[in-house]
Each structure stands twice: as structure tokens, then as C-alpha cells.
C-alpha positions as CSV (number, residue, x, y, z in Angstrom):
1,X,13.6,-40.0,-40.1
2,X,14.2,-37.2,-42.4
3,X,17.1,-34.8,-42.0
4,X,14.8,-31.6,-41.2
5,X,12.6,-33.9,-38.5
6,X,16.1,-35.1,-36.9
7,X,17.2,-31.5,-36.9
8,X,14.0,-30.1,-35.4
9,X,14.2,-33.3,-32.7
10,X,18.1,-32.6,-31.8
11,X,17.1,-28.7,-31.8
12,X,14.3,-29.9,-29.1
13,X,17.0,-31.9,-27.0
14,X,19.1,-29.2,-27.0
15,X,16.4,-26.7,-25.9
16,X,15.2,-29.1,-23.2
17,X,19.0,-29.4,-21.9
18,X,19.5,-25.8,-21.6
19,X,15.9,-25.2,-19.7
20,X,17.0,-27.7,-17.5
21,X,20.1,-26.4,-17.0
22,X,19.0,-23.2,-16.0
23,X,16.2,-24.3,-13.9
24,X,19.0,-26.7,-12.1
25,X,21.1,-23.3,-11.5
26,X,18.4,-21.4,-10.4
27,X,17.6,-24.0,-7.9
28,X,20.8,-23.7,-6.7
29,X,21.0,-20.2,-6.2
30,X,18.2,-20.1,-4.4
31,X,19.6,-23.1,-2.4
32,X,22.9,-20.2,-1.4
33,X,20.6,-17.7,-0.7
34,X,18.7,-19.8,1.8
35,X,22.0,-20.7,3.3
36,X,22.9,-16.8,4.2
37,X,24.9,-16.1,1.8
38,X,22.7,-13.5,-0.3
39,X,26.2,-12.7,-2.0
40,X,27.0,-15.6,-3.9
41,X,23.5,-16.6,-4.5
42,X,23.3,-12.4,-6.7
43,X,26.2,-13.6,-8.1
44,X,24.5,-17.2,-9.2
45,X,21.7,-15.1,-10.3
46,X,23.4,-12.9,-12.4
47,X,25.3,-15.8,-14.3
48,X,21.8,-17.1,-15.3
49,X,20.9,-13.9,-17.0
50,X,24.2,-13.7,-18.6
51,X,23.7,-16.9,-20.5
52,X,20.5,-16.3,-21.1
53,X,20.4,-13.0,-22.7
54,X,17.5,-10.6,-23.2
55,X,15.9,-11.6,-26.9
56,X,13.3,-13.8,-27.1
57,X,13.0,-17.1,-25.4
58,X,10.7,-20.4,-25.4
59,X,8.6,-20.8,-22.6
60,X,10.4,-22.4,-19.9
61,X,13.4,-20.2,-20.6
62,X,11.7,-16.9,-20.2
63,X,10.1,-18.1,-17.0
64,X,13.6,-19.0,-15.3
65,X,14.8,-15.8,-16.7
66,X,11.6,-13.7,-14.7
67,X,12.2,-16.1,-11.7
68,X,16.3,-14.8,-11.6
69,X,15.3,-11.5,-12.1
70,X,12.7,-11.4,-9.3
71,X,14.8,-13.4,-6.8
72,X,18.0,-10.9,-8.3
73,X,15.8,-8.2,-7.6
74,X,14.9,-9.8,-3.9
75,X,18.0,-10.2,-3.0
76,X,19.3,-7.0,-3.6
77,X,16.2,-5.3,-2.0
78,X,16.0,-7.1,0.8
79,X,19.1,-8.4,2.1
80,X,21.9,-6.8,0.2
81,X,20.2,-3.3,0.4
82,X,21.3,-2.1,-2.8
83,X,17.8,-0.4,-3.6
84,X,19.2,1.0,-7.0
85,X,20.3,-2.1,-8.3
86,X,16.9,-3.6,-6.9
87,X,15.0,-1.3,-9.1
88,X,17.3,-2.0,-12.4
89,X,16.1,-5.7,-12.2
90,X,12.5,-5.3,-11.4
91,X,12.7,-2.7,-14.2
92,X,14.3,-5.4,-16.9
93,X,10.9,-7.8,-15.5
94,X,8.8,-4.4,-16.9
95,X,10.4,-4.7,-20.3
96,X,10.1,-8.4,-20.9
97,X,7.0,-8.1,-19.7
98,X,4.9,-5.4,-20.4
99,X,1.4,-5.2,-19.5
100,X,1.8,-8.6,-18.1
101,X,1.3,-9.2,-14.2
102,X,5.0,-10.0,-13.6
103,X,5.4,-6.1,-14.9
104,X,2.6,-5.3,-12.4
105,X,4.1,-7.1,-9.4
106,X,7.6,-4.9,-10.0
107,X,6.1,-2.2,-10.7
108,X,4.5,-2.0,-6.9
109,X,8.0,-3.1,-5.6
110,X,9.4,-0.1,-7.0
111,X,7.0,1.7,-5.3
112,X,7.2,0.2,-2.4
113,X,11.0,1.0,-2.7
114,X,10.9,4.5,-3.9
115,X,8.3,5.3,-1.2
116,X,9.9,3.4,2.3
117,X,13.6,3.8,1.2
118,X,14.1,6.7,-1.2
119,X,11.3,8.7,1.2
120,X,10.0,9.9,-2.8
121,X,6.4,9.4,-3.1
122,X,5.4,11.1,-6.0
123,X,7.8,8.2,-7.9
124,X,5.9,5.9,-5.9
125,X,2.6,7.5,-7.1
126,X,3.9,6.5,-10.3
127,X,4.0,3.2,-10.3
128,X,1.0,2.7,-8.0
129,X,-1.2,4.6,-11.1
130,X,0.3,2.3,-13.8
131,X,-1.1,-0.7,-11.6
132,X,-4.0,1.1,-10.8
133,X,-5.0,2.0,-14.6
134,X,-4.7,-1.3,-15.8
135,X,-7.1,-4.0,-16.1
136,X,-5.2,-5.9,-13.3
137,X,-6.9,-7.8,-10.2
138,X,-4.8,-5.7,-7.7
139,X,-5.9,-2.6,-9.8
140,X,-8.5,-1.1,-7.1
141,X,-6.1,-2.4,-4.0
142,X,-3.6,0.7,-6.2
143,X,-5.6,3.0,-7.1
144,X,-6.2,3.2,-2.7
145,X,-2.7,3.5,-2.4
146,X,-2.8,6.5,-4.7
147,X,-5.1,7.9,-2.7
148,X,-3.0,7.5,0.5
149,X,0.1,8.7,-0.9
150,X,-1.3,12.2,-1.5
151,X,-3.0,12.1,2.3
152,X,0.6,11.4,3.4
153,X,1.8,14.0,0.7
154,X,-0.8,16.4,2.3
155,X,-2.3,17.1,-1.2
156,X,-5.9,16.6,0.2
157,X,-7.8,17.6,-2.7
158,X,-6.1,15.5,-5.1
159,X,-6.3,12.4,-2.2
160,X,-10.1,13.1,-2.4
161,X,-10.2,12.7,-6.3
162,X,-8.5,9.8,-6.9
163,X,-10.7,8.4,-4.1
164,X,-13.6,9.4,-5.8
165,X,-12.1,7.8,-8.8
166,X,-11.8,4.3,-6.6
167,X,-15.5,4.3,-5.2
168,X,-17.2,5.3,-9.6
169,X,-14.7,2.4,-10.8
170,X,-15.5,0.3,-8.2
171,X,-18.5,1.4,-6.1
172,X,-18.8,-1.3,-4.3
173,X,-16.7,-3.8,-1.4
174,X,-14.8,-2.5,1.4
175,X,-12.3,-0.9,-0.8
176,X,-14.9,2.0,-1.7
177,X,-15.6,2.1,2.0
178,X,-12.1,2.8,3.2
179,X,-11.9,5.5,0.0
180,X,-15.3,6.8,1.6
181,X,-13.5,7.2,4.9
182,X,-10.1,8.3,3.7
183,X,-12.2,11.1,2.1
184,X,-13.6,12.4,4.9
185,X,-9.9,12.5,6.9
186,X,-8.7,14.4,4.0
187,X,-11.7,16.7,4.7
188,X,-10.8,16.7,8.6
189,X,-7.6,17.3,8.4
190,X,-7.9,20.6,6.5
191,X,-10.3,21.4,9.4
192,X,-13.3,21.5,7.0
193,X,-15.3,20.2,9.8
194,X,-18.9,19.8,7.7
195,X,-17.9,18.3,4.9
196,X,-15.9,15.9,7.0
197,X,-18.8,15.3,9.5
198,X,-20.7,14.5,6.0
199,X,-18.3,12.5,4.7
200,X,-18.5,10.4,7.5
201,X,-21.7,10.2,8.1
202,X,-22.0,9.0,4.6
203,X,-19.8,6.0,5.2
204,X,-21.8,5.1,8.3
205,X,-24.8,5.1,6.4
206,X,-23.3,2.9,3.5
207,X,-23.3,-0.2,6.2
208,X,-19.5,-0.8,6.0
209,X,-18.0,-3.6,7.9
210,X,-18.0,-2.6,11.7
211,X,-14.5,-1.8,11.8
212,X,-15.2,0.8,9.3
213,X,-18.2,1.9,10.3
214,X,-16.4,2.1,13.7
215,X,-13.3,3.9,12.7
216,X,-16.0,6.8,11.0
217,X,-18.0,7.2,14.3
218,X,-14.5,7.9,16.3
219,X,-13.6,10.4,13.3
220,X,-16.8,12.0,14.0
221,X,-16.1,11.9,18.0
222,X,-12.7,13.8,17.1
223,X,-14.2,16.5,15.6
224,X,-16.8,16.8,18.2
225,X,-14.3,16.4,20.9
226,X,-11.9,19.4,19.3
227,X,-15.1,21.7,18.9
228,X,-16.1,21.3,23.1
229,X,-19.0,18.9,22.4
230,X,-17.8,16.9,25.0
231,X,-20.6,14.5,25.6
232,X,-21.3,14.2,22.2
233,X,-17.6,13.0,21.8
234,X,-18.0,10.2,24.5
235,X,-21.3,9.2,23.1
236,X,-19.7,8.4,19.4
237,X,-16.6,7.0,20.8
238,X,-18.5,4.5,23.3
239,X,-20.1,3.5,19.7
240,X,-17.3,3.4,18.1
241,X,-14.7,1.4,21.1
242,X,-16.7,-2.3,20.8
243,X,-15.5,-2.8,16.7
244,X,-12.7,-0.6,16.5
245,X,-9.4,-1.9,15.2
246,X,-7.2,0.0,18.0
247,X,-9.8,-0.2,21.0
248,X,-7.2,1.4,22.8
249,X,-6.5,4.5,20.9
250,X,-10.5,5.0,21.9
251,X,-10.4,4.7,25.7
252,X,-7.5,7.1,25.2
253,X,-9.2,9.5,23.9
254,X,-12.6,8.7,26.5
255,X,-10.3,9.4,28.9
256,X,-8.7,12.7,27.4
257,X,-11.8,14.1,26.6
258,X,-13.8,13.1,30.5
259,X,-10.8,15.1,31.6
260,X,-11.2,18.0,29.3
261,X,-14.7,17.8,30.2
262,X,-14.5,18.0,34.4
263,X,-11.4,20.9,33.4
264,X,-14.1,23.1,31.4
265,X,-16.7,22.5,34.4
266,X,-13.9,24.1,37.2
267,X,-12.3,26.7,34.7
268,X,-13.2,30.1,35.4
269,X,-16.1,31.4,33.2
270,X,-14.7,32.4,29.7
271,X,-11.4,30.8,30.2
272,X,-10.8,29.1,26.6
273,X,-7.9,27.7,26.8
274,X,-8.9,25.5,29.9
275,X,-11.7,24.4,28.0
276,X,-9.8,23.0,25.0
277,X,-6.6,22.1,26.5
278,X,-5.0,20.9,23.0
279,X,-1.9,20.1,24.9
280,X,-4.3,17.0,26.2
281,X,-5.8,16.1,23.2
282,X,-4.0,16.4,19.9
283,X,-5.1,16.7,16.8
284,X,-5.1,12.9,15.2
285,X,-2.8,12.9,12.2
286,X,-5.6,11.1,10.7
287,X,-8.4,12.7,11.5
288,X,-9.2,9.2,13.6
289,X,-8.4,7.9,16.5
């Protein structure tokens, strides 16, 4: 064998060795953390990284390096709640890999964390729209979240656009449904009534799956219901209760609203406020039951 083959063969070996090394470690850390000790298993996780560095690696190498950052990142997250140091690692799993969908799963933990535990949406937003712009297979699922994040955030025109921006990028599937009907709660909730009764009578007419379709008809009985069209109401609802997801958020409201109903028929004439008894029947935060 000549001295550059033997070289190259022992620089192999050597390679090999370390990959298995590390992979033999990782397994072990994982092996503490599965024990309850979340502690020692960071700590057996960090080691890892330590040795192996942040330049360049072969194959195997960089993949037990994502796999320590992940579970670094998992356990810190999760069990260790140490959110900040959560979001360093899944941020180091961005650099390495950019554009890559180990970048794109931590970028929608980061979200995830910024959104439940730092109570900061627009950094959420964030890293929902990088998912969302990219040519990723979760890309649509994100670009929904987007849209939610401004309903929560109460920015209901900009909700509306980036739902528009879901149903022309991907106009069809349920995911264009629910952006159909998260468009016409935005409209609902800032009591635009006819454009929200559009909105979801658009969806209905799209032949969405019947929990959709179902959850549009009880949006349409709310609106109806809050505007004293009482029978109207029970007539959309009764539609809406056999496919509905929360069947008993609708007999709920059937109930509220026959109530409201008998109270407008024994109110004295021209008493309002007996008629619409909001303290009965509050407006949905959704714009759904």
C-alpha cells in the first residue's frame, strides 16, 4: 500500500472512531435523560458539542452534532425550563443549517417558545414567516399560523391578508378552508357583520369538510343570534350541531338563544335590553361557537 493510501485509510479509522464515539455518548445522554436526570444528561450534551466544535464536519459527525443540539435544546425547553438557553441552541441548528429542514424545525420551536412562554407574538410571527416563505412541506401549515397570530394579536386586517396569501399559494385542501373561515372571524369580530356573513357563506359554498363547513354555519348562527334573529339562529345551529367539533358549545348556545327568544316574547314592548340580554349570550371570542 502506498504511504498516501495508508494515510487516507488510517485518516478513515480515525474518522470512524470519533463518529462512533460520539454517537456512543450521545446514546448515553439520552440514556440519563430518560432516567430523570435532565441535568446530567445537558451536561452530557454539551460535552459532545465541546469536542466537536462548530467548523465543518463529515456526515455522521454533523448529524450527532444536530441530534445534541436538538435534544440540548429539548431538554432545556422542556424539562429544565431555561427557555433562553433553549433558543441559543435551536439558534446554533439555524446556522449549521440554513435553509435546511433541521433550521425549519427550530425555527417553529422558537416560535412556539417566544409565543407560549415569552407571551411575544410578533417574535413568534417571525419565525412562523421564515417557515412559511420557504419552499418547505410545513410551509402552508405556517403561513396559518401567521394568520392566527395577528387574530390573537387583534390586527384583523393584516390576519385577513396573510390568509388571503395562504388560500392564492395554496388554493386548495382544508388548509385554504380554515384560512377561508379564519377570514370571516376576523371580519366578525370587528362587527363587520356583511362581510363576515359573506365570508362565511363563501366557505360553506366551497364544500369544506363538515367540520368546517359546520363551524361556518354556527359563525353565521352567532351573528344572527346577536342581531335578534332568533329563529334564524336555531335554524343554522341545528345545521351546524350534528358535524361540529364542540357539539356542546352549540346546544349551549340553542339553549341561550331559546331563552333569549321566550325573554323578547314576555318583555314589555320596546324593551331592548330584554331582548338582547348580552349578559346571556357573549360575544364568542372567535366569532364561533
Amino acid at each position: 500500500m502506498k504511504p498516501s493510501r495508508a494515510l487516507a485509510a488510517a485518516l478513515a479509522a480515525a474518522i470512524g472512531l470519533a463518529c462512533s464515539s460520539a454517537s456512543r455518548r450521545l446514546e448515553e445522554a439520552n440514556a440519563l435523560r430518560h432516567r430523570g436526570d435532565p441535568g446530567g444528561a445537558l451536561a452530557a450534551y454539551k460535552a459532545i458539542l465541546a469536542e466537536l466544535g462548530e467548523g465543518p464536519l463529515a456526515e455522521d459527525e454533523a448529524r450527532v452534532r444536530w441530534k445534541a443540539l436538538r435534544y440540548a435544546g429539548d431538554v432545556s425547553y422542556l424539562e429544565l425550563g431555561d427557555y433562553a438557553g433553549a433558543i441559543a441552541y435551536y439558534r446554533r441548528i439555524i446556522s449549521l443549517h440554513p435553509g435546511g429542514p433541521e433550521a425549519y424545525e427550530a425555527r417553529g420551536v422558537i416560535g412556539d417558545i417566544f409565543r407560549d412562554r415569552f407571551n411575544d407574538r410578533l417574535a413568534a410571527i417571525a419565525q412562523y414567516s421564515a417557515i412559511a416563505a420557504s419552499d418547505a412541506p410545513q410551509a402552508a401549515e405556517f403561513q396559518l399560523k401567521v394568520a392566527r397570530e395577528y387574530l390573537e394579536l387583534k390586527n384583523y386586517p393584516q390576519a385577513r391578508t396573510e390568509a388571503r396569501i395562504l388560500r392564492e399559494r395554496w388554493p386548495d385542501g382544508r388548509l385554504a378552508d380554515e384560512a377561508q373561515l379564519l377570514t370571516a372571524q376576523a371580519w366578525s369580530l370587528e362587527r363587520r357583520d356583511d362581510e363576515a356573513m359573506g365570508a362565511f357563506q363563501a366557505l360553506v359554498e366551497r364544500g369544506p369538510a363538515p367540520d368546517v363547513a359546520a363551524r361556518a354555519l354556527a359563525g353565521q348562527a352567532h351573528i344572527h343570534a346577536q342581531a335578534a334573529r332568533f329563529d334564524r339562529a336555531l335554524e343554522l345551529y341545528a345545521e351546524a350541531l350534528p358535524a361540529h367539533p364542540n357539539p356542546d358549545s352549540i346546544h349551549t348556545a340553542i339553549e341561550a338563544v331559546r331563552e333569549r327568544r321566550e325573554r323578547a316574547r314576555t318583555a314589555t314592548p320596546g324593551d331592548r335590553a330584554a331582548a338582547f340580554d348580552h349578559d346571556k349570550v357573549r360575544p364568542n371570542p372567535r366569532g364561533t361557537p
